[in-house]
C-alpha positions as CSV (number, residue, x, y, z in Angstrom):
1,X,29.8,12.8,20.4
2,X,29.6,12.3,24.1
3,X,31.3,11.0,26.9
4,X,31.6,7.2,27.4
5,X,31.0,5.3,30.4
6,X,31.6,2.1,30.7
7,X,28.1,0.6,29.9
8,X,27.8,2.9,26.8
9,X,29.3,3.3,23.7
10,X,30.2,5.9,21.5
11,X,27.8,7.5,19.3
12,X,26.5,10.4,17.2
13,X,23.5,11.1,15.9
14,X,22.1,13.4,12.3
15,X,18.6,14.1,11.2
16,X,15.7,15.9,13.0
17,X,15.3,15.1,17.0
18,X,11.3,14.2,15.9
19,X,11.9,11.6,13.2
20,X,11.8,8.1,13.8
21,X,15.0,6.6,14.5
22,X,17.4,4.6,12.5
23,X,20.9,2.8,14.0
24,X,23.5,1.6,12.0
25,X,26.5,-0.5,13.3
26,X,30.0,-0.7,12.2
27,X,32.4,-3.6,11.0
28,X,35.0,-4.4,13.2
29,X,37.9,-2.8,12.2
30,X,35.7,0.1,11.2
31,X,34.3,3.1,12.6
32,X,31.2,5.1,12.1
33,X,32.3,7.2,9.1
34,X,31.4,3.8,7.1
35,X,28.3,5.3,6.6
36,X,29.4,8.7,5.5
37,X,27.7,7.8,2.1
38,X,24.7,7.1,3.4
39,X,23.6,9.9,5.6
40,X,22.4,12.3,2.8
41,X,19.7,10.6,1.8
42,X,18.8,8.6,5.2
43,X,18.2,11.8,7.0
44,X,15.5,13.4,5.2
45,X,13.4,10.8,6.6
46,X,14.9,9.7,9.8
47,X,17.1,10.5,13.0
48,X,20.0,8.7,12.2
49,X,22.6,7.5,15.6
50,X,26.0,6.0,14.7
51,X,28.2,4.3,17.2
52,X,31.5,3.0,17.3
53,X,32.8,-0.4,19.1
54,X,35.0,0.1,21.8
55,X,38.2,1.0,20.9
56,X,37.8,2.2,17.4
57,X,37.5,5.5,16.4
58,X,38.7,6.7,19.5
59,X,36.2,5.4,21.5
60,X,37.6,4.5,25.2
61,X,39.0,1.1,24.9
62,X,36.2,-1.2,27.0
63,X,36.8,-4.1,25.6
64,X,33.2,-6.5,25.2
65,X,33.3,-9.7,26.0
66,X,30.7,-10.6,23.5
67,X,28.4,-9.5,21.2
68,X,25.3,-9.7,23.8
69,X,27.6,-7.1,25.8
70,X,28.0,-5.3,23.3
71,X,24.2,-5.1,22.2
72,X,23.7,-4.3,26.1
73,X,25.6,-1.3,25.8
74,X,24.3,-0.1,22.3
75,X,20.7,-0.5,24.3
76,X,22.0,1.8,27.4
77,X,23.7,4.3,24.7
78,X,19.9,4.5,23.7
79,X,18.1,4.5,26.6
80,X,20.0,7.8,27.8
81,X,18.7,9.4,24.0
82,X,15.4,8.4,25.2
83,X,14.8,6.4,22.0
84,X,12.7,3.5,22.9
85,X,12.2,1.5,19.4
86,X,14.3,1.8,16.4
87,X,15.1,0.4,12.6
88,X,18.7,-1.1,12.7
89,X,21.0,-1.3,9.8
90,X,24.1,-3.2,10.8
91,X,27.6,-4.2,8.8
92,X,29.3,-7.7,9.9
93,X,30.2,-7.1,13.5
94,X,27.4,-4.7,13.7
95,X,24.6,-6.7,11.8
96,X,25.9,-9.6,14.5
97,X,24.7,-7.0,17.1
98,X,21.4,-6.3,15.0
99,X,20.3,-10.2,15.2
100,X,21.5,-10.2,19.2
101,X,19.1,-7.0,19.7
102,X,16.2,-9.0,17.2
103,X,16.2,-12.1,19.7
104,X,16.8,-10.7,23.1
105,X,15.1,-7.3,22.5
106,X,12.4,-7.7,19.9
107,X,10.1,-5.0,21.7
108,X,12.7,-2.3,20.4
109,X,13.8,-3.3,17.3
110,X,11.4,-2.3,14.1
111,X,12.9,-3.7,11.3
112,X,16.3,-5.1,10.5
113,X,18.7,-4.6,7.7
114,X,21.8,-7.1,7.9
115,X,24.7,-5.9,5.6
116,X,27.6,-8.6,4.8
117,X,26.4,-10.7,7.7
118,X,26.4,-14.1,9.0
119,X,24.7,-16.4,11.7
120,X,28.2,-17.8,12.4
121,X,31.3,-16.1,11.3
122,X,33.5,-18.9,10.3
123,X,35.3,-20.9,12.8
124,X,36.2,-20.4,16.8
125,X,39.8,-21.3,15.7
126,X,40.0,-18.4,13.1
127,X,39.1,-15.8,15.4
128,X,41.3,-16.8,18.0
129,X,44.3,-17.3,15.4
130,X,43.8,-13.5,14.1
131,X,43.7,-12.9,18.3
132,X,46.7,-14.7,18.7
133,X,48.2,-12.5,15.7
134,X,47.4,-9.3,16.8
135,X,48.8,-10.2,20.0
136,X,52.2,-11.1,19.1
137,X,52.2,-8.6,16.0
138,X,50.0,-5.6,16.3
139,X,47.2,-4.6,14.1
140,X,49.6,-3.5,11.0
141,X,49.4,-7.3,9.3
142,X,45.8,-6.8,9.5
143,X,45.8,-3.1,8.7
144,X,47.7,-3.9,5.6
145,X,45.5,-6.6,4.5
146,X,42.2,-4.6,5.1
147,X,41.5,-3.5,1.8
148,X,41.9,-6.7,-0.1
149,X,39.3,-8.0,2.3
150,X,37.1,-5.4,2.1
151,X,37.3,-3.9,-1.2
152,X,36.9,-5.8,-5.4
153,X,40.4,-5.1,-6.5
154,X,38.8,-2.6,-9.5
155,X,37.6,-0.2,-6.3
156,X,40.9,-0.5,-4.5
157,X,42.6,0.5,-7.8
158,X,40.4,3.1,-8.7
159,X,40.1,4.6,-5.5
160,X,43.6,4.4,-3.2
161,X,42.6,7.7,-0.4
162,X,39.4,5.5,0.4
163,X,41.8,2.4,1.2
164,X,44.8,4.6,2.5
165,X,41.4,5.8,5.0
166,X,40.4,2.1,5.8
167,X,44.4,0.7,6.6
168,X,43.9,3.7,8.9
169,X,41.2,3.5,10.7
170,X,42.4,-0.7,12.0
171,X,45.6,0.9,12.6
172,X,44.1,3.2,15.2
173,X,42.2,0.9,17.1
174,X,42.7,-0.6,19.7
175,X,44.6,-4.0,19.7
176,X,42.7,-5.4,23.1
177,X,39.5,-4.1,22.0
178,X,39.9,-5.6,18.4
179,X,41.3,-9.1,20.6
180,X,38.2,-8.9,22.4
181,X,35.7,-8.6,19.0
182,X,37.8,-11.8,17.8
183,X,37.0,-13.5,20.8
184,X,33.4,-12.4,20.7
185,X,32.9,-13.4,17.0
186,X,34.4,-17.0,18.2
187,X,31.6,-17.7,20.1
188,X,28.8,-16.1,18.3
189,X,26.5,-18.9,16.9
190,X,22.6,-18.1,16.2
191,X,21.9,-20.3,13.7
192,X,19.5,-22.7,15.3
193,X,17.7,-19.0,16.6
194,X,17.0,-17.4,13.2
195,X,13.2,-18.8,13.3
196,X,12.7,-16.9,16.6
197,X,13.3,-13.5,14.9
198,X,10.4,-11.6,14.0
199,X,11.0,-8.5,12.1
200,X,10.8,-7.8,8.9
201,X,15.1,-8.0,7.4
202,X,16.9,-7.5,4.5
203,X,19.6,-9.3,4.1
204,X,22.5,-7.4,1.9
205,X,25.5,-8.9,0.7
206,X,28.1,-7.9,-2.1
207,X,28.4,-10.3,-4.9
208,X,32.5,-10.4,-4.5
209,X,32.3,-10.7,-0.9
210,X,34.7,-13.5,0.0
211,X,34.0,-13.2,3.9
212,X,30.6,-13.2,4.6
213,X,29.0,-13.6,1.0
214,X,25.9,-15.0,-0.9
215,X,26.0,-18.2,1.0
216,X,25.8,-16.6,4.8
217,X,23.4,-14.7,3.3
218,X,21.1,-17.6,1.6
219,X,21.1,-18.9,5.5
220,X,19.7,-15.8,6.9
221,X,17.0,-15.5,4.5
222,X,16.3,-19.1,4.5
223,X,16.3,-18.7,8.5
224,X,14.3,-15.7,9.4
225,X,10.7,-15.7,8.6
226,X,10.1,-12.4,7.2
227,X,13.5,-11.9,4.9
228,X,14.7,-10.9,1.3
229,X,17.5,-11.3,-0.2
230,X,19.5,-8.0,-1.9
231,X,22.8,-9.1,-3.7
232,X,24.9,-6.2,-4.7
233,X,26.7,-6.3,-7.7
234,X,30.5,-5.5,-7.9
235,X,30.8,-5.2,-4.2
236,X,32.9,-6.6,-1.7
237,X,32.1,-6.9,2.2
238,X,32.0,-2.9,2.6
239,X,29.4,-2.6,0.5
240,X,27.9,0.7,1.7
241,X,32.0,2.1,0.8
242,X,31.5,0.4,-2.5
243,X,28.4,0.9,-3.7
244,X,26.7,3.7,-1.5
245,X,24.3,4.4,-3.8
246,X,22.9,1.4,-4.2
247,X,23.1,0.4,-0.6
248,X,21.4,3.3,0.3
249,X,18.4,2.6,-1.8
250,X,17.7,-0.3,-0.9
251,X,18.0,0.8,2.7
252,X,15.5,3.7,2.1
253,X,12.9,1.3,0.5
254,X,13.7,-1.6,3.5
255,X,12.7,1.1,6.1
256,X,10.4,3.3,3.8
257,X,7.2,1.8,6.2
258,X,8.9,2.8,9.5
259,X,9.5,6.4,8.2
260,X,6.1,7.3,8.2
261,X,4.7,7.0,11.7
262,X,2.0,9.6,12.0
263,X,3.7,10.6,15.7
264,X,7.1,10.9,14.3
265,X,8.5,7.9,16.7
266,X,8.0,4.5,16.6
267,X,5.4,3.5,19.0
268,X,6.6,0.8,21.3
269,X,4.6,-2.3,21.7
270,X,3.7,-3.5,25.0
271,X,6.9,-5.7,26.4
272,X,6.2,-9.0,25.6
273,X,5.5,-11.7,28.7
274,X,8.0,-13.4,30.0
275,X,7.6,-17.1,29.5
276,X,8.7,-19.4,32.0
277,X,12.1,-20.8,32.4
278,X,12.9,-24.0,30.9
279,X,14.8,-25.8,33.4
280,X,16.8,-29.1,31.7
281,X,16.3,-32.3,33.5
282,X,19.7,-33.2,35.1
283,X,21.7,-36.5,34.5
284,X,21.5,-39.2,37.1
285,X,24.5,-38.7,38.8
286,X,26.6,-41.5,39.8
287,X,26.7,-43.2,43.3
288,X,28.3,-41.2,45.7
289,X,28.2,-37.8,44.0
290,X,24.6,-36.3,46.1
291,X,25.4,-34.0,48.8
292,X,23.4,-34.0,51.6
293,X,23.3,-29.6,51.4
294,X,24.1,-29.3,47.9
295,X,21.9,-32.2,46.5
296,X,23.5,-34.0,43.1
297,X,26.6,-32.6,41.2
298,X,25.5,-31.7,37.6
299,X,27.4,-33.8,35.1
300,X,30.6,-31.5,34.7
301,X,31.4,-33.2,30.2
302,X,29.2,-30.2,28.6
303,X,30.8,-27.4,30.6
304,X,34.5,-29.3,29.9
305,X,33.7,-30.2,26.4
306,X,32.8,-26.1,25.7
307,X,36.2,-25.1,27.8
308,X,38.3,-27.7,26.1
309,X,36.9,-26.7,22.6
310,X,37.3,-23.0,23.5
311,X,41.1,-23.6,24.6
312,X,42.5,-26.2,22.5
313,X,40.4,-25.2,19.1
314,X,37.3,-27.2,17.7
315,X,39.5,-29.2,15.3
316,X,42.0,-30.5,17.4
317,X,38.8,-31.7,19.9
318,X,37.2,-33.2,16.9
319,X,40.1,-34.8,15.5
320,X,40.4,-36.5,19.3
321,X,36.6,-37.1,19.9
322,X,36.5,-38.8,16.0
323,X,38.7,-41.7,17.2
324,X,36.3,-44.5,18.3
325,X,38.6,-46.4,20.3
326,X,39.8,-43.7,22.6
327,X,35.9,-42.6,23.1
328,X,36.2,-43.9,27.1
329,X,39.4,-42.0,27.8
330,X,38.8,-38.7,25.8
331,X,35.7,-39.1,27.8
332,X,37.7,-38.9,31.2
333,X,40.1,-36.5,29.5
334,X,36.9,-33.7,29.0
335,X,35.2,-34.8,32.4
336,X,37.6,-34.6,35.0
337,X,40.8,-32.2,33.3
338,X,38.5,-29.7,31.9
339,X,35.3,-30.0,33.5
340,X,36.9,-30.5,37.1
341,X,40.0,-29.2,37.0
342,X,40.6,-26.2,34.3
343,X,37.4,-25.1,34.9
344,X,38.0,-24.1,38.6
345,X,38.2,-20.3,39.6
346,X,41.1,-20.8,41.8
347,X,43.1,-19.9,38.4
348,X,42.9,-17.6,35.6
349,X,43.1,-19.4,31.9
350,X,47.3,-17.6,31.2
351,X,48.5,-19.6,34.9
352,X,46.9,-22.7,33.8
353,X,48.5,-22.9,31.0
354,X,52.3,-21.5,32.5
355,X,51.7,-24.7,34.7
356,X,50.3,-26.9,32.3
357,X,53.5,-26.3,29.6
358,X,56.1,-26.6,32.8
359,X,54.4,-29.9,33.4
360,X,54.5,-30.9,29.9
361,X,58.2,-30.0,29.3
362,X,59.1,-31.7,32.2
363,X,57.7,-34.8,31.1
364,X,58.9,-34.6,27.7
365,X,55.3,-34.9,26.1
366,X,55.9,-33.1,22.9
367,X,52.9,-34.1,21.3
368,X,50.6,-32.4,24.3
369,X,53.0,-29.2,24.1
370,X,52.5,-28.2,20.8
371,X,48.7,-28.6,21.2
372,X,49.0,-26.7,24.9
373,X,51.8,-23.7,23.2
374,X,48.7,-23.0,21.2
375,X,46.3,-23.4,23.5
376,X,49.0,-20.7,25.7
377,X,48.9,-18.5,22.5
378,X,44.8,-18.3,22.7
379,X,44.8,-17.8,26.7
380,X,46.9,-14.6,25.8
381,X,50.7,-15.7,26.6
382,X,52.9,-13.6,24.7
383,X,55.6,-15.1,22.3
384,X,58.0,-13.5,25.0
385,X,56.3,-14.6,28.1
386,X,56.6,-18.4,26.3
387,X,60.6,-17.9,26.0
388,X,60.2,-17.2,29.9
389,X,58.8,-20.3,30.8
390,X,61.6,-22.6,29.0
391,X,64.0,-20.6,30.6
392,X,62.5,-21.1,33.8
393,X,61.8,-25.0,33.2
394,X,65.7,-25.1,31.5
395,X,66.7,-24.5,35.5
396,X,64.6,-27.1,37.0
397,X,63.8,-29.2,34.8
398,X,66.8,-30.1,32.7
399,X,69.0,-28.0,29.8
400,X,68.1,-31.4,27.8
401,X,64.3,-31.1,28.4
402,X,64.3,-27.5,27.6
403,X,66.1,-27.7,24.9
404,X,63.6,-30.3,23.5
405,X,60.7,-28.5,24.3
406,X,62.3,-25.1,22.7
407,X,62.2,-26.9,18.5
408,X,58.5,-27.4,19.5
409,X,57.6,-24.2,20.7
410,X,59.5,-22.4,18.8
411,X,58.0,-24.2,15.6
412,X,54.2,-23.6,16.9
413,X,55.0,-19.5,17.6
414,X,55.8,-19.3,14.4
415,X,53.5,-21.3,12.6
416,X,50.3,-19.6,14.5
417,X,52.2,-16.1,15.0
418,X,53.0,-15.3,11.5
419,X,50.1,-13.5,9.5
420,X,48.5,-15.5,6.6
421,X,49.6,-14.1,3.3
């Protein structure tokens, strides 16, 4: 182990110092020792380095704000080992850091193993609900629920230290660092990239894996040029927990061509040219909007459209964007309140929406504060901070206003608040 800064993570490493190197990345909620199982065998032929997300395993709690971050960071934890190119072997989280590393850094990475793994990990809105649970809860509702997710129920049975070991390892990490993750996982979408990677990968999934099973995996392999498909039978979405010895065989026969490098290391290719940047075409702005300094304003509905989805969740924008008659105004709506207005640096995300429910109580629009309480819940008000605010708006607003607006938020907190059974 070493110590952390900022722009690292981390890490250990097993094996010989002169064998060619092999990464493997963890599941969120996980740790390193995920791969306990696998270690055995994978160092007789390789140098095998381990890390651990930020916050877990008692890694410094640095929270990422996305995976590209994070895949920066696992690259600087490298750079200082003086490893250059490398195999990767990633788990979830961590195979969403492998396909990062495969488009943005496809000079270092060899080959590519992606263990229950998906181009896109459900939906925005469930990331930022478990967020919005963690928050207001703490890690024990998912702690407790780990092993049902993780494990078939025969394993979990048969074997209750390894779950007692896997509620304990989320109930040690960190709860802004496992926010964070959720909020990376959000927005992590590669699915129109897959063609661009191109290393060989397997692509490893447990038959009983209910998270990120056969399906996510069918779309990496149909994706990715140079890919096969490894189901695993009688596993769940810890796989290499469940089934180490089948996991790490196909592992050793994935990487069996990397392991035999007549230096030792990996040679690294020569860094591939840098193509020029594709600049988009703007929109014709409308009259009016060219400065004579700052030349034409771009057109502010993409940027709005990604901020309103991000705060408000993609299915209440969709449910608003579907109706055909309001097209014009939910047009306005994204242009000038998100794109114009939320958007602005003047104000972090938490005050805009402090001001946005005060407004919204005070005019009685019910409707618009249930969507905005959740939206407050996302933007990392607390269920306490929200009890505040309608104290606060009880005094200038109105006891009758307050009062009103206290049945609506008090029905959202505990709708999005209370973990799923």
């Amino acid at each position: 182990m070493s110590e952390t800064p900022t722009n690292t993570l981390q890490y250990r490493t097993d094996g010989r110092e002169d064998a060619p190197v092999l990464v493997l990345g963890p599941s969120l909620g996980t740790t390193w020792h995920m791969w306990d199982r696998q270690i055995p065998e994978l160092t007789r032929s390789w140098r095998v380095v381990r890390f651990d997300l930020p916050g877990h395993g008692g890694a410094p709690a640095q929270p990422a704000a996305s995976v590209a971050e994070l895949g920066d960071r696992l690259l600087a934890t490298l750079d200082e080992l003086g490893i250059q190119r490398f195999g990767y072997a990633g788990c979830a989280f961590g195979g969403a850091i492998g396909l990062d590393l495969a488009l943005r850094a496809p000079h270092r990475v060899a080959s590519l193993a992606l263990v229950a793994t998906s181009p896109r990990f459900g939906s925005a809105d469930e990331f930022r609900r478990r967020g919005v649970i963690v928050r207001t809860n703490g890690l024990e509702p998912i702690a407790r629920t780990a092993p049902e997710q993780w494990f078939t129920p025969t394993f979990a049975a048969a074997q209750p230290a390894i779950v007692d070991w896997a509620v304990q390892m989320v109930r040690t990490t960190d709860p802004g660092c496992y926010i964070a993750a959720c909020e990376a996982l959000a927005v992590f979408d590669v699915r129109e990239a897959l063609d661009r990677i191109g290393v060989p990968a397997l692509v490893l999934v447990g038959s009983e894996d209910e998270i990120t099973g056969p399906a996510e995996a069918r779309t990496l392999v149909a994706g990715i040029a140079d890919a096969r498909l490894a189901v695993v039978p009688s596993a769940s979405h810890l796989a290499p927990v469940e089934q180490p010895a089948a996991v790490t065989e196909l592992l050793t026969g994935h990487f069996a061509p990397l392991a035999h490098e007549p230096s030792g290391t990996l040679a690294v290719p020569p860094m591939p040219p840098a193509s020029a940047p594709v600049v988009p075409v703007a929109e014709i702005a409308p009259a009016g909007a060219e400065d004579a300094e700052e030349g034409p304003r771009p057109d502010p509905y993409e940027s709005g459209l990604k901020l309103r989805r991000e705060v408000l969740g993609d299915a209440h924008v969709d449910e608003a964007l579907a109706d055909g008659f309001g097209a014009a105004f939910q047009n306005l709506v994204t242009r000038f309140a998100w794109g114009e207005v939320w958007s602005r640096d003047g104000l972090d995300r938490r005050t805009r929406s402090a001001v946005t429910l005060s407004a919204l109580i005070a005019g009685g629009h019910h409707d618009a504060l249930a969507d905005h309480t959740r939206a407050a819940l996302r933007n990392g008000l607390t269920p306490d901070e929200l009890r505040e605010i309608l104290l606060q708006t009880a005094v200038y607003c109105g006891l009758p206003a307050a009062e009103s607006a206290l049945r609506v938020v008090s029905r959202v907190i505990k709708e999005d608040t209370t973990p799923q059974a």
